[in-house]
mmCIF file of the N, C-alpha and C atoms, coordinates in Angstrom:
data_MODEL
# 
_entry.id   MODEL 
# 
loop_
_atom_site.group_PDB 
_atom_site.id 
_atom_site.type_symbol 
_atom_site.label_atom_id 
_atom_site.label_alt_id 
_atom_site.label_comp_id 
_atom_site.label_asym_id 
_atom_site.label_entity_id 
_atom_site.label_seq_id 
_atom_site.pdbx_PDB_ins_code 
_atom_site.Cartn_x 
_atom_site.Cartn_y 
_atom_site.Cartn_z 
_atom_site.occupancy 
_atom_site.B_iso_or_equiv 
_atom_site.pdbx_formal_charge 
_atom_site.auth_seq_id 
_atom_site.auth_comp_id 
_atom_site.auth_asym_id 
_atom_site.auth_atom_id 
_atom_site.pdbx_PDB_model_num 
ATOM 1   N N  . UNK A 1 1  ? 135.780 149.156 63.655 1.00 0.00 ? 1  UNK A N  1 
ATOM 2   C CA . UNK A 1 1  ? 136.535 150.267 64.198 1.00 0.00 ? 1  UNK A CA 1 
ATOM 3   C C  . UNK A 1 1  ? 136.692 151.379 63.165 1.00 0.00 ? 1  UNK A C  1 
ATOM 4   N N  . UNK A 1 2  ? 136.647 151.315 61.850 1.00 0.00 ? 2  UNK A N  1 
ATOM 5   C CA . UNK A 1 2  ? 136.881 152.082 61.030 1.00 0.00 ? 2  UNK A CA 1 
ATOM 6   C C  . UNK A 1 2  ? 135.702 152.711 60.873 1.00 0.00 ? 2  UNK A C  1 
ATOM 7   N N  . UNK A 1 3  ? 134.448 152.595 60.800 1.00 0.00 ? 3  UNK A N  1 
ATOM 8   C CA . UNK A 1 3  ? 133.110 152.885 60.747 1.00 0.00 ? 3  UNK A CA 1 
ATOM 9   C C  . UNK A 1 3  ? 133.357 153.770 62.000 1.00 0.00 ? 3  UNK A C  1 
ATOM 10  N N  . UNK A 1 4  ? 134.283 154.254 63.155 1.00 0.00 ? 4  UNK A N  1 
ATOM 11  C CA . UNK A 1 4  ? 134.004 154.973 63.915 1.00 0.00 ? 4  UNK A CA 1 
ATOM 12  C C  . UNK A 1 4  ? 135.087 155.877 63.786 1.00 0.00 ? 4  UNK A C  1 
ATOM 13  N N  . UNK A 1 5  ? 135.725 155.722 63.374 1.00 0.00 ? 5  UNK A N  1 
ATOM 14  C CA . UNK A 1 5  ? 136.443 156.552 62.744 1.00 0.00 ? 5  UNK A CA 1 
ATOM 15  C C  . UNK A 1 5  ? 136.022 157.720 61.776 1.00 0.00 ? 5  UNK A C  1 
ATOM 16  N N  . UNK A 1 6  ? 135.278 156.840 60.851 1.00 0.00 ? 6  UNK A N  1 
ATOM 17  C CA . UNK A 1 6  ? 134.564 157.870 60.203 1.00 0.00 ? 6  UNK A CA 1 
ATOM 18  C C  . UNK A 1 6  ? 133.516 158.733 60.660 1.00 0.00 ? 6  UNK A C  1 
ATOM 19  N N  . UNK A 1 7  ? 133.011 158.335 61.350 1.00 0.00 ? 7  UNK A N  1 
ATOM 20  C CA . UNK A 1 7  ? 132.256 158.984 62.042 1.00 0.00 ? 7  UNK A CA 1 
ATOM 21  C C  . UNK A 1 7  ? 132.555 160.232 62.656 1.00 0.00 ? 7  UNK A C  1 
ATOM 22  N N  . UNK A 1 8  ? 133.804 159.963 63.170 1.00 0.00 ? 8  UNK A N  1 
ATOM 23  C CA . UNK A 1 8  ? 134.554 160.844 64.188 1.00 0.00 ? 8  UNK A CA 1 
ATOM 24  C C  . UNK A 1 8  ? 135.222 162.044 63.399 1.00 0.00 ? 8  UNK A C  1 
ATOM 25  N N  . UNK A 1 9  ? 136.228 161.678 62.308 1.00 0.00 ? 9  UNK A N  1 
ATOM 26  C CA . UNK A 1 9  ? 135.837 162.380 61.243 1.00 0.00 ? 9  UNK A CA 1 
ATOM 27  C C  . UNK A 1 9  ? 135.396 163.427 60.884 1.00 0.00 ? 9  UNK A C  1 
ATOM 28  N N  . UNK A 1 10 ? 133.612 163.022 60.412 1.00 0.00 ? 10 UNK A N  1 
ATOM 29  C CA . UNK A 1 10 ? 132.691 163.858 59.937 1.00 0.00 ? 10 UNK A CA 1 
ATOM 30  C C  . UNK A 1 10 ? 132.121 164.808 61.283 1.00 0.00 ? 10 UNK A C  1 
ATOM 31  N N  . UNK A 1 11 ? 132.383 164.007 62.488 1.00 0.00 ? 11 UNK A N  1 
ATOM 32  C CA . UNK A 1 11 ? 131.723 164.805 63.235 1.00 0.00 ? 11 UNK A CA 1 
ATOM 33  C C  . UNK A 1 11 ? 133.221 166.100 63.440 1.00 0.00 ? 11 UNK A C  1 
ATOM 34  N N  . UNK A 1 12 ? 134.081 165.789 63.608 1.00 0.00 ? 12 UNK A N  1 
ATOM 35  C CA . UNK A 1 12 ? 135.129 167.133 63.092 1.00 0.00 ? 12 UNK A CA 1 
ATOM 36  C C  . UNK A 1 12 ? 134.938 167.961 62.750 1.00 0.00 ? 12 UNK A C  1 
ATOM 37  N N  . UNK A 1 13 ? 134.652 167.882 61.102 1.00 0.00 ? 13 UNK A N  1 
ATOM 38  C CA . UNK A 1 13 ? 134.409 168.370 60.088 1.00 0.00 ? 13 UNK A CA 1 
ATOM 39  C C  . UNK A 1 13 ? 133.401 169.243 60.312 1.00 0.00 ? 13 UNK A C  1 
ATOM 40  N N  . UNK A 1 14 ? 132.130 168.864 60.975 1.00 0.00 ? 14 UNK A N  1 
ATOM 41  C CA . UNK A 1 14 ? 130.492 169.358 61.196 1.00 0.00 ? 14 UNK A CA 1 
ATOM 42  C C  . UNK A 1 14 ? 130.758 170.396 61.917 1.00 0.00 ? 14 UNK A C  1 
ATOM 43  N N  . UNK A 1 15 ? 131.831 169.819 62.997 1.00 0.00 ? 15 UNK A N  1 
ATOM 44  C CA . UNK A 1 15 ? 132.341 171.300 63.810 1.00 0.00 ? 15 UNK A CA 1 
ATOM 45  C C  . UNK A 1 15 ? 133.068 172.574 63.128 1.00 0.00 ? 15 UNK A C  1 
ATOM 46  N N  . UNK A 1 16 ? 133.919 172.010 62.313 1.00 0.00 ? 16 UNK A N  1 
ATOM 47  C CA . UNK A 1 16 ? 134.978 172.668 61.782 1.00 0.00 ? 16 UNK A CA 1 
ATOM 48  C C  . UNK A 1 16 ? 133.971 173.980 60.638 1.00 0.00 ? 16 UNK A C  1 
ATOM 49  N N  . UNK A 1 17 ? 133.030 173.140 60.124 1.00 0.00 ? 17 UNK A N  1 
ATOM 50  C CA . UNK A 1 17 ? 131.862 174.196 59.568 1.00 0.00 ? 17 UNK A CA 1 
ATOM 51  C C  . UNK A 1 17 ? 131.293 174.947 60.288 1.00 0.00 ? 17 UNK A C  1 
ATOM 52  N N  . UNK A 1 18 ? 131.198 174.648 61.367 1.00 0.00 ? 18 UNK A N  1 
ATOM 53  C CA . UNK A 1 18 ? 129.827 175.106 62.260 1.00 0.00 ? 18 UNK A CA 1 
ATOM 54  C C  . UNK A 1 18 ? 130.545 176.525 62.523 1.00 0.00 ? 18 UNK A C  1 
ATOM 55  N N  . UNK A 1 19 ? 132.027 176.720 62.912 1.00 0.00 ? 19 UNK A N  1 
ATOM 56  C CA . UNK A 1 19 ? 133.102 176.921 63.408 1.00 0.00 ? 19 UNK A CA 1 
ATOM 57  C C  . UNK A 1 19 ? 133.499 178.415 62.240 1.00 0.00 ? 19 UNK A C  1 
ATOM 58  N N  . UNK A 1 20 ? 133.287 177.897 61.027 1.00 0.00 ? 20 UNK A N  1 
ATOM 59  C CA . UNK A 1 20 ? 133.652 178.572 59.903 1.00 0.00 ? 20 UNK A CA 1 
ATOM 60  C C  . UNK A 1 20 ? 132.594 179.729 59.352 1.00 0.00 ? 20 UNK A C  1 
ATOM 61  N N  . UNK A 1 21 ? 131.231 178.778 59.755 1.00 0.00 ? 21 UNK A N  1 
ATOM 62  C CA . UNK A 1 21 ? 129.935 179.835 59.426 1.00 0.00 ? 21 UNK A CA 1 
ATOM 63  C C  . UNK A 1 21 ? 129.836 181.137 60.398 1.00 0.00 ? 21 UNK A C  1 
ATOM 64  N N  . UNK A 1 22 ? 130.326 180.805 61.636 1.00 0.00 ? 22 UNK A N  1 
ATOM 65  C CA . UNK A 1 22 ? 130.505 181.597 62.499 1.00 0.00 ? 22 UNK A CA 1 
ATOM 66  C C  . UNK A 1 22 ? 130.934 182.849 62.617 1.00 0.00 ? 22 UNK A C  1 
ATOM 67  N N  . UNK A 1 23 ? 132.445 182.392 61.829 1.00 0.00 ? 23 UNK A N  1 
ATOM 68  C CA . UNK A 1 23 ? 133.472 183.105 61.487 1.00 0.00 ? 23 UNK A CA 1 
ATOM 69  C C  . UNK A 1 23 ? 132.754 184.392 60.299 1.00 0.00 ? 23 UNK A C  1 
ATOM 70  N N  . UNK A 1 24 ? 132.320 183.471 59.205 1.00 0.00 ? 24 UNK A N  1 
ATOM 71  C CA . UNK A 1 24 ? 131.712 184.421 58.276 1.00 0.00 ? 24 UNK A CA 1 
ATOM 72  C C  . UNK A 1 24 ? 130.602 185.556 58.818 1.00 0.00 ? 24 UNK A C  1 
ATOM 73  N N  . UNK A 1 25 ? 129.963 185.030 59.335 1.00 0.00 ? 25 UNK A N  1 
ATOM 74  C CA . UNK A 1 25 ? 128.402 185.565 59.828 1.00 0.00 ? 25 UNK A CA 1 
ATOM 75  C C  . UNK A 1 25 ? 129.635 186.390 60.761 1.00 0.00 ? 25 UNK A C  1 
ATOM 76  N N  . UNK A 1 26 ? 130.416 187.025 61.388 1.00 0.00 ? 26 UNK A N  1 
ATOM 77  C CA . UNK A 1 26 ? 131.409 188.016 62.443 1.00 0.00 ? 26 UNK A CA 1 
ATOM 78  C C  . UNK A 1 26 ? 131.504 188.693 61.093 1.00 0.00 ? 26 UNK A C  1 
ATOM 79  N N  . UNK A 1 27 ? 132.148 188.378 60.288 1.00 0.00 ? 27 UNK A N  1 
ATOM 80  C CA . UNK A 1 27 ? 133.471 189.135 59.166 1.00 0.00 ? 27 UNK A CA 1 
ATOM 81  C C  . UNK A 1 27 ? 132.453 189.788 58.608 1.00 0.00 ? 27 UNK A C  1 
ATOM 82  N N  . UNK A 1 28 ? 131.606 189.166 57.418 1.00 0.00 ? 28 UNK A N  1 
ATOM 83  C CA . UNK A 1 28 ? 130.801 189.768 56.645 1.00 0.00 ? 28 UNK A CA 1 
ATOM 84  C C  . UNK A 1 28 ? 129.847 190.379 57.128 1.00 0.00 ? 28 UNK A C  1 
ATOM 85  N N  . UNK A 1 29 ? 129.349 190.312 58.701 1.00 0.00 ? 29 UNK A N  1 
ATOM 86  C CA . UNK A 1 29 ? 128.484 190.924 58.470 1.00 0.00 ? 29 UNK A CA 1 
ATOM 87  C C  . UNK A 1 29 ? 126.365 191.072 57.936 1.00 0.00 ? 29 UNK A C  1 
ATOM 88  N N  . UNK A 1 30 ? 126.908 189.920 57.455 1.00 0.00 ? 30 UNK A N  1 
ATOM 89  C CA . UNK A 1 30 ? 125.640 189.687 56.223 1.00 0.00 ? 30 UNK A CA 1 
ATOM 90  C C  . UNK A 1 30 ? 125.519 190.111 55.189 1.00 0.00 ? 30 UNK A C  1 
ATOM 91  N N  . UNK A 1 31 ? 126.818 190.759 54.670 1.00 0.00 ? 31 UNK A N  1 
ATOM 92  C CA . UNK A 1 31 ? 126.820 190.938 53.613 1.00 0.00 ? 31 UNK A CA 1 
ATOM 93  C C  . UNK A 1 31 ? 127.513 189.938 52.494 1.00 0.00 ? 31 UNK A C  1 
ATOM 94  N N  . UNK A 1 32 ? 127.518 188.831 52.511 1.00 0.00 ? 32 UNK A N  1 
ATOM 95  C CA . UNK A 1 32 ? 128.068 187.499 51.627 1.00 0.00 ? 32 UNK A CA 1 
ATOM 96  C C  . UNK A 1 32 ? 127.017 186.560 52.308 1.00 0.00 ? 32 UNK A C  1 
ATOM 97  N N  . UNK A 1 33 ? 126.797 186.093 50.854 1.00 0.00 ? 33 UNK A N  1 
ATOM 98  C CA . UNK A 1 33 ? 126.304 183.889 51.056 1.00 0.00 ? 33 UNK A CA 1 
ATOM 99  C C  . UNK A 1 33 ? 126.875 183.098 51.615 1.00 0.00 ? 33 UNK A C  1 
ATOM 100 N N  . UNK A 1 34 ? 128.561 183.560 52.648 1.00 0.00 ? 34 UNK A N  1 
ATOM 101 C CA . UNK A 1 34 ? 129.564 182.489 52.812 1.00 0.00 ? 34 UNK A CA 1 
ATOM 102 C C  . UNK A 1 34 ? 128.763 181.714 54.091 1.00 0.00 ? 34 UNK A C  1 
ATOM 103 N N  . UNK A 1 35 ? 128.193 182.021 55.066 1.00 0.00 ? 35 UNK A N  1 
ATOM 104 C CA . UNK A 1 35 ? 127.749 182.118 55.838 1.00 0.00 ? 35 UNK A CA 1 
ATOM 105 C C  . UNK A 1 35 ? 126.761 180.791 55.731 1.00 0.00 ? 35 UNK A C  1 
ATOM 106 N N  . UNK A 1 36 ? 125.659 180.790 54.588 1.00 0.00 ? 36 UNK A N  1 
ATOM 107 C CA . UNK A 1 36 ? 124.970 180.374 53.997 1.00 0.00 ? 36 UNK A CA 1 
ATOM 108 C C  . UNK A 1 36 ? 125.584 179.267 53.753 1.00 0.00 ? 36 UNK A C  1 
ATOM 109 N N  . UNK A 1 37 ? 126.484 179.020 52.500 1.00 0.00 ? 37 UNK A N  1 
ATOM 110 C CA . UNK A 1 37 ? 127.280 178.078 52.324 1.00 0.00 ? 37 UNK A CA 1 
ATOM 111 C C  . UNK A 1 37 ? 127.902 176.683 52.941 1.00 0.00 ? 37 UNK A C  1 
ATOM 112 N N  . UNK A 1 38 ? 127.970 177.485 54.439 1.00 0.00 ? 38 UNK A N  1 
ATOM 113 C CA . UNK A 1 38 ? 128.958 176.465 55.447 1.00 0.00 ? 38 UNK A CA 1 
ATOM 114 C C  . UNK A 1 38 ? 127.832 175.922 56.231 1.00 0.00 ? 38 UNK A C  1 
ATOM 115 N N  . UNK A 1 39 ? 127.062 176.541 56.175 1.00 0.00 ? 39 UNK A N  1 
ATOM 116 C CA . UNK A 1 39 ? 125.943 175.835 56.950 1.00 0.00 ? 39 UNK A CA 1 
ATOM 117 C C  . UNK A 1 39 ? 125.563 175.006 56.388 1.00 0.00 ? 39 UNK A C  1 
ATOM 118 N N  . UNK A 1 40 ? 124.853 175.171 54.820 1.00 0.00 ? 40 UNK A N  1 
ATOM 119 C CA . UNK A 1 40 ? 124.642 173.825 54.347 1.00 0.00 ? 40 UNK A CA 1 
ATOM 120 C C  . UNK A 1 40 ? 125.213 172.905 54.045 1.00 0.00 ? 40 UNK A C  1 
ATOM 121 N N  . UNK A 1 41 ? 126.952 172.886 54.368 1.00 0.00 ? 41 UNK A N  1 
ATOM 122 C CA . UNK A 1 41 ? 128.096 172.358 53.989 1.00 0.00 ? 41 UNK A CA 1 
ATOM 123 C C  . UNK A 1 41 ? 127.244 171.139 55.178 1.00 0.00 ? 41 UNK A C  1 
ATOM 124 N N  . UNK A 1 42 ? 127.739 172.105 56.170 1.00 0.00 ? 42 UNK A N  1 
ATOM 125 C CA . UNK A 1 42 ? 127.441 171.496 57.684 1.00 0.00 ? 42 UNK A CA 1 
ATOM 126 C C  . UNK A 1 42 ? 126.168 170.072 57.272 1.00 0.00 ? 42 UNK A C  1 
ATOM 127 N N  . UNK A 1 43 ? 124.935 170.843 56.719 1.00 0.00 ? 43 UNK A N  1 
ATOM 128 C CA . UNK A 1 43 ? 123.497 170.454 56.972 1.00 0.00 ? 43 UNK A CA 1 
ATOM 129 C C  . UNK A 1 43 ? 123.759 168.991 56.532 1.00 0.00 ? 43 UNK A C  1 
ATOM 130 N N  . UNK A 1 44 ? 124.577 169.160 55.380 1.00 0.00 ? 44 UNK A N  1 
ATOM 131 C CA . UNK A 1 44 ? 124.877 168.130 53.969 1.00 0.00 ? 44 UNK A CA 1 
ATOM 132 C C  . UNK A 1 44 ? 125.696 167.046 54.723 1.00 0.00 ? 44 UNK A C  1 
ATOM 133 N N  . UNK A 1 45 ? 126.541 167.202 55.614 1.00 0.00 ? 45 UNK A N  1 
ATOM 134 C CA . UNK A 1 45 ? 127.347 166.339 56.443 1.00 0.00 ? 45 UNK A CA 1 
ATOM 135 C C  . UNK A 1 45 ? 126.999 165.600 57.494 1.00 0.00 ? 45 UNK A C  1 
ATOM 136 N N  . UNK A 1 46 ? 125.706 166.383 58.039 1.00 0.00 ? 46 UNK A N  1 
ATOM 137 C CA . UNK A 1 46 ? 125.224 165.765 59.065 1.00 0.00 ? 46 UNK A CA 1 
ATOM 138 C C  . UNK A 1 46 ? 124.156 164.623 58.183 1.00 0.00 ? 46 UNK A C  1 
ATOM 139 N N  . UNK A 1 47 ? 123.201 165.214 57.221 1.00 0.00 ? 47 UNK A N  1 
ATOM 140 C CA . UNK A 1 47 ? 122.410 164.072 56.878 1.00 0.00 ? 47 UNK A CA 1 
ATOM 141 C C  . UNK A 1 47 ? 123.543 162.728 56.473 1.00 0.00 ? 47 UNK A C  1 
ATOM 142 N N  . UNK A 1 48 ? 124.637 163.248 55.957 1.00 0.00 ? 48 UNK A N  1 
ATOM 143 C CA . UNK A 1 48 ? 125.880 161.556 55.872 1.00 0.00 ? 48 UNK A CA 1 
ATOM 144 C C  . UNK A 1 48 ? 126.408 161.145 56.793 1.00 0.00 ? 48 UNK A C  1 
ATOM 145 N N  . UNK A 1 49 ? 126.551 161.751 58.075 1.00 0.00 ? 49 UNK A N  1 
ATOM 146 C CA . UNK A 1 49 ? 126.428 160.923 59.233 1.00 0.00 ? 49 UNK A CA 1 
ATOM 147 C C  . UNK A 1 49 ? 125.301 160.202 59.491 1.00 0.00 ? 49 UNK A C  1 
ATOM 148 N N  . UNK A 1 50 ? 124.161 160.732 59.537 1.00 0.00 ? 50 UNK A N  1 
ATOM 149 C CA . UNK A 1 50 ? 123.491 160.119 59.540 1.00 0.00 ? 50 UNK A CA 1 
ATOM 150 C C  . UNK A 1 50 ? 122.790 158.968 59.206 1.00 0.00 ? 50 UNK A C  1 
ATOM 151 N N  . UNK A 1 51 ? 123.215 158.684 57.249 1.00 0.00 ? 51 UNK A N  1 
ATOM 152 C CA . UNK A 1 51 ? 122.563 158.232 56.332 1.00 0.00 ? 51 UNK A CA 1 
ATOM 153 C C  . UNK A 1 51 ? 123.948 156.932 57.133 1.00 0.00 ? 51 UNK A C  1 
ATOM 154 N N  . UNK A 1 52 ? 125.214 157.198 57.259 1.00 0.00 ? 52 UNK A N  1 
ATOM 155 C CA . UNK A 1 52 ? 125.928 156.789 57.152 1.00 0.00 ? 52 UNK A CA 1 
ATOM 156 C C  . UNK A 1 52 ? 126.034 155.507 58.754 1.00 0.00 ? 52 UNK A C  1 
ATOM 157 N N  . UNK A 1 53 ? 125.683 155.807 59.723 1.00 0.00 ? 53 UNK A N  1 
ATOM 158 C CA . UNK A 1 53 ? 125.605 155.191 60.561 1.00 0.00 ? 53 UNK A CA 1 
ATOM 159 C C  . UNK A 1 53 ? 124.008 154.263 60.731 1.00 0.00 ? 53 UNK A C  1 
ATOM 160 N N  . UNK A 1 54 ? 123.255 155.102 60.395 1.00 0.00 ? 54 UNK A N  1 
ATOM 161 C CA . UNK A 1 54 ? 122.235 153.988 59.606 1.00 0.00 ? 54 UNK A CA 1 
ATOM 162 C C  . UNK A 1 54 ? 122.274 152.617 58.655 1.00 0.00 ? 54 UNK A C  1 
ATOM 163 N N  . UNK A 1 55 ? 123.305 152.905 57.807 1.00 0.00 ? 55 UNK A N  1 
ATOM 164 C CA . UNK A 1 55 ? 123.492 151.960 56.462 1.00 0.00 ? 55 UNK A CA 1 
ATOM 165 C C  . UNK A 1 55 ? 124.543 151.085 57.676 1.00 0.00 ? 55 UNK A C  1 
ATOM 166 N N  . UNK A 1 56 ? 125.448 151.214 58.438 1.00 0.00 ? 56 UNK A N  1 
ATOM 167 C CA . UNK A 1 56 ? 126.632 150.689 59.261 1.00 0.00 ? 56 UNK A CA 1 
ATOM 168 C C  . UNK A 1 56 ? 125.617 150.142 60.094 1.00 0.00 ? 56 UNK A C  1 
ATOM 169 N N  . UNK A 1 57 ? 124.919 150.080 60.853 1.00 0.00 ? 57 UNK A N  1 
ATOM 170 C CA . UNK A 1 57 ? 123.783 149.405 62.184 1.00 0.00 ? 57 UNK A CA 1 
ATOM 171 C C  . UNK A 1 57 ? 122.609 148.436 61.333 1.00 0.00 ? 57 UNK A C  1 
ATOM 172 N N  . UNK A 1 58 ? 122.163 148.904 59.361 1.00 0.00 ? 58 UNK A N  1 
ATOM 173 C CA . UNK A 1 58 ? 121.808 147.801 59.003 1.00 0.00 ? 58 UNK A CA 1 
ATOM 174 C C  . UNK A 1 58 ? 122.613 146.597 58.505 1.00 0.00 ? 58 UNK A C  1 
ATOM 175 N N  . UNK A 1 59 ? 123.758 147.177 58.133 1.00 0.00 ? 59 UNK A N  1 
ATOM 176 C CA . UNK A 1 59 ? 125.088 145.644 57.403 1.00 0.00 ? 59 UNK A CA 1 
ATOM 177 C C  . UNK A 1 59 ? 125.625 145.303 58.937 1.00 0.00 ? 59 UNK A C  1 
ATOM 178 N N  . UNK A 1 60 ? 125.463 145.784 60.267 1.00 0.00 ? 60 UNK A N  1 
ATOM 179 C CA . UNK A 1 60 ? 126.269 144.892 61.120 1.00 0.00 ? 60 UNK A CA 1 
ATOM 180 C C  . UNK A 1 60 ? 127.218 145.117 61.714 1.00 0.00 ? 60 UNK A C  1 
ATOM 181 N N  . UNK A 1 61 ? 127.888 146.403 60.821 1.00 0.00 ? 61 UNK A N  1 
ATOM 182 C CA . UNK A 1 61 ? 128.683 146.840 61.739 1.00 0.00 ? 61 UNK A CA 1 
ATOM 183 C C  . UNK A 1 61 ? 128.880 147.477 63.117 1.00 0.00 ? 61 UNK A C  1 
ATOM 184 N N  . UNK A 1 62 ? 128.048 148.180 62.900 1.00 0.00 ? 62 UNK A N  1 
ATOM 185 C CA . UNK A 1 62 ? 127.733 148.803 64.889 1.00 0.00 ? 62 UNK A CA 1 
ATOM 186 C C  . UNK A 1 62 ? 126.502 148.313 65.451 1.00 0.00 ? 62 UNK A C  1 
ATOM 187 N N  . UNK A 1 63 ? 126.166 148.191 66.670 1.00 0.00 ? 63 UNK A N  1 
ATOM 188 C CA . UNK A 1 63 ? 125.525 147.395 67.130 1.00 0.00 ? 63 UNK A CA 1 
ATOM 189 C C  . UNK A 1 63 ? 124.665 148.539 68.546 1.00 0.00 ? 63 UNK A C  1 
ATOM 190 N N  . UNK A 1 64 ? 123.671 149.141 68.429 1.00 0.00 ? 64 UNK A N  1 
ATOM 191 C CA . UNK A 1 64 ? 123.225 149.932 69.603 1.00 0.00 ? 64 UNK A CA 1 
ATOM 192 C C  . UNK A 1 64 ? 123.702 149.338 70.834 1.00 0.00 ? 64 UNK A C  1 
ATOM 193 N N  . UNK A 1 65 ? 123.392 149.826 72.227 1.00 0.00 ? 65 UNK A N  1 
ATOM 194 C CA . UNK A 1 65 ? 124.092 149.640 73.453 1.00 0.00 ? 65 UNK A CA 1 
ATOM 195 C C  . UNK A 1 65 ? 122.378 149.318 73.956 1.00 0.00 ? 65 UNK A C  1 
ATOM 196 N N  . UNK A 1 66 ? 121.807 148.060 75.073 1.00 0.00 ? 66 UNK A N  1 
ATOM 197 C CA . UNK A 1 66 ? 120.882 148.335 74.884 1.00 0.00 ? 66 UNK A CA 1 
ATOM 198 C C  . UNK A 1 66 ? 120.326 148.926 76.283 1.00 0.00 ? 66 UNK A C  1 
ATOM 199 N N  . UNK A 1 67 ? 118.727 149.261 76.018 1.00 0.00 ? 67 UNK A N  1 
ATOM 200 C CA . UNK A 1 67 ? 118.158 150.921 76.689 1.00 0.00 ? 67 UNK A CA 1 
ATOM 201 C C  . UNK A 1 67 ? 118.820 150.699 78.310 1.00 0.00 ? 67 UNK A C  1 
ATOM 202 N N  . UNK A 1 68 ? 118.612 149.411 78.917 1.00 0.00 ? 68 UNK A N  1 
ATOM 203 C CA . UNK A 1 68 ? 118.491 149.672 80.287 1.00 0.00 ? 68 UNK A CA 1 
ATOM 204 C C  . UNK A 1 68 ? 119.798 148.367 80.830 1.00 0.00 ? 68 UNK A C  1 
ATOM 205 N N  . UNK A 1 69 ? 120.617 148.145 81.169 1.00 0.00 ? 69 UNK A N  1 
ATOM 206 C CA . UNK A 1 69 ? 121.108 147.134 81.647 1.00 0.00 ? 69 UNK A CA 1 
ATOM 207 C C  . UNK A 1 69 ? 120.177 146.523 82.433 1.00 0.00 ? 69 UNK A C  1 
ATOM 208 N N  . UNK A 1 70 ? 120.842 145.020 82.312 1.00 0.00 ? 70 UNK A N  1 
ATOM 209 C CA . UNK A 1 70 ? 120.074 143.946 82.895 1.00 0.00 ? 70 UNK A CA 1 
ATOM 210 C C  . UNK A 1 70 ? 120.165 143.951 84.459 1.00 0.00 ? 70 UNK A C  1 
ATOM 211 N N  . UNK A 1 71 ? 119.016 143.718 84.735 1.00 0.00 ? 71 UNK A N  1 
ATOM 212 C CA . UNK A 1 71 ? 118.878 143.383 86.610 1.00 0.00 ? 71 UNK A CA 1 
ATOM 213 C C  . UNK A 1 71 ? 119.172 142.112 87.306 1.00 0.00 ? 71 UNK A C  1 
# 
């Protein structure tokens, strides 16, 4: 349960950047890197979700749902 938590978390967070780059890219204009910044904040968070629910599905902790229910 905690492994989804975290998850939940980061996926927040991914928003909360996504959310922020937005913001910059309105304000500045294009004139600042902030823009730049939050995105790769973002980019950097998603590959640790990623890396992160990978490493959790090889130790056991989460378990895929599988493709088709049974007939």
């Amino acid at each position: 349960m905690a492994i989804k938590l975290v998850i939940l978390a980061l996926l927040i967070v991914i928003v909360g950047s996504l959310a922020s780059a937005m913001f910059y890219l309105v304000k500045d204009k294009g004139r600042s890197n902030r823009t730049v910044k939050a995105l790769t904040v973002r980019i950097s968070l998603s590959i640790a979700a990623f890396l992160i629910l990978m490493g959790a599905w090889y130790l056991g902790y989460i378990e895929p749902h599988p493709p088709f229910p049974p007939h």
